[in-house]
Phi, psi and omega in degrees: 000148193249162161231137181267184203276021145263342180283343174292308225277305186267142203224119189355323209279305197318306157305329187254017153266330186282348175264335151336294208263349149126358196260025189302325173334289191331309188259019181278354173196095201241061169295303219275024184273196195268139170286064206276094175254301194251132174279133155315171143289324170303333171278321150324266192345287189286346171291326200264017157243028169269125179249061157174154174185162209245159164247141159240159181232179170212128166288166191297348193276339167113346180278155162268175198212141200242167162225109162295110152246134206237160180167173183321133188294129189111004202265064067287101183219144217297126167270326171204190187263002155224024168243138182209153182202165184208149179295141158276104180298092161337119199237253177291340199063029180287336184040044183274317170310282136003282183297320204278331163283017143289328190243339144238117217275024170289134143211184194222122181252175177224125178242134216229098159257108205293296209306271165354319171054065139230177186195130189253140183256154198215128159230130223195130185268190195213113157251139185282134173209114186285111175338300198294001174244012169225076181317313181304323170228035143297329194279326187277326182238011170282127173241132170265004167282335172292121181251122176188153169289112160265146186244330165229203148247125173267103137300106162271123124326070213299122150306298167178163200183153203214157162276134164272156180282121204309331176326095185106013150311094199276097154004078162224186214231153158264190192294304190303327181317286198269007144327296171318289186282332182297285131014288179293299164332321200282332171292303199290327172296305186287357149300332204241338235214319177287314177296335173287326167305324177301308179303346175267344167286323172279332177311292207312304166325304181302297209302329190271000000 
């Protein structure tokens, strides 16, 4: 049976803050929404150009816990439309994340393009997967130009996941971003800059 990512999301509590705040209308019955259960291309696409995205977990204590994970763009990647997984980085050694996907393997992730100003949200159970004992799909998220220790593998198991609207989002660039653009400037001065020289040599040409 599938769940769309409101059936997850919203809970008794959930209902009676949304009827507080007058907008309960809205969600009472939201069947004819799209079941984003199985990922698209469109979701390919954009998990395999992320080089970073954040996790939450929840501890036995009940609190959550959020981690940002980073790596080469592309190193979370959609295995099928309904599993995506990434090489696990050596960090802190806190192993918090870790622990709290021992006694509970839900977590929800948020993948985040600043420039774009979208953002796709994931709920998903995690299964730990010790590399050496799955070559095949080491082969698939070990990148060995990326120098970092891998320690495991994450599976995510997808539930269900939804897009959010770009509203409050600011705009920002990575390095490479504005390299990029910066670059097409730098052409375009030197395009310009040739040319003008060419126009001072023939005045210069007329004048003698």
């Amino acid at each position: 049976m599938s769940y769309g990512f409101l059936n997850i999301a919203i809970t008794p509590s959930v209902r009676a803050a949304q009827a507080s705040m007058e907008s309960d209308h809205l969600w009472q019955d939201f069947k004819g929404h799209r079941e984003f259960n199985r990922f698209t291309h469109a979701e390919a696409q954009f998990i395999a150009q992320r080089d970073s995205f954040y996790m939450a977990t929840v501890s036995e204590s009940g609190w959550p816990y959020v981690q940002h994970r980073g790596g080469p763009p592309g190193f979370l990647r959609v295995l099928d439309e309904q599993r995506l997984a990434c090489a696990d980085f050596r960090g802190n050694r806190q192993y918090i994340s870790l622990g709290n996907l021992a006694a509970n393997d839900r977590a929800s992730l948020f993948l985040m393009d600043y420039a774009g100003r979208r953002r796709l949200k994931i709920y998903a159970h995690v299964e730990v997967v010790d590399l050496a004992a799955a070559p095949d799909l080491a082969e698939k998220l070990v990148d060995p130009e990326y120098k970092a220790k891998v320690e495991r593998a994450f599976v995510f198991h997808l539930e269900a996941f939804d897009w959010n609207c770009p509203q409050h989002i600011t705009p920002r660039f990575t390095l490479a971003q504005i390299e990029e653009g910066v670059e097409a400037m730098r052409d375009r001065i030197a395009h310009l800059e040739a040319e003008n020289a060419t126009l001072l040599a023939r005045l210069e040409a007329a004048k003698a």
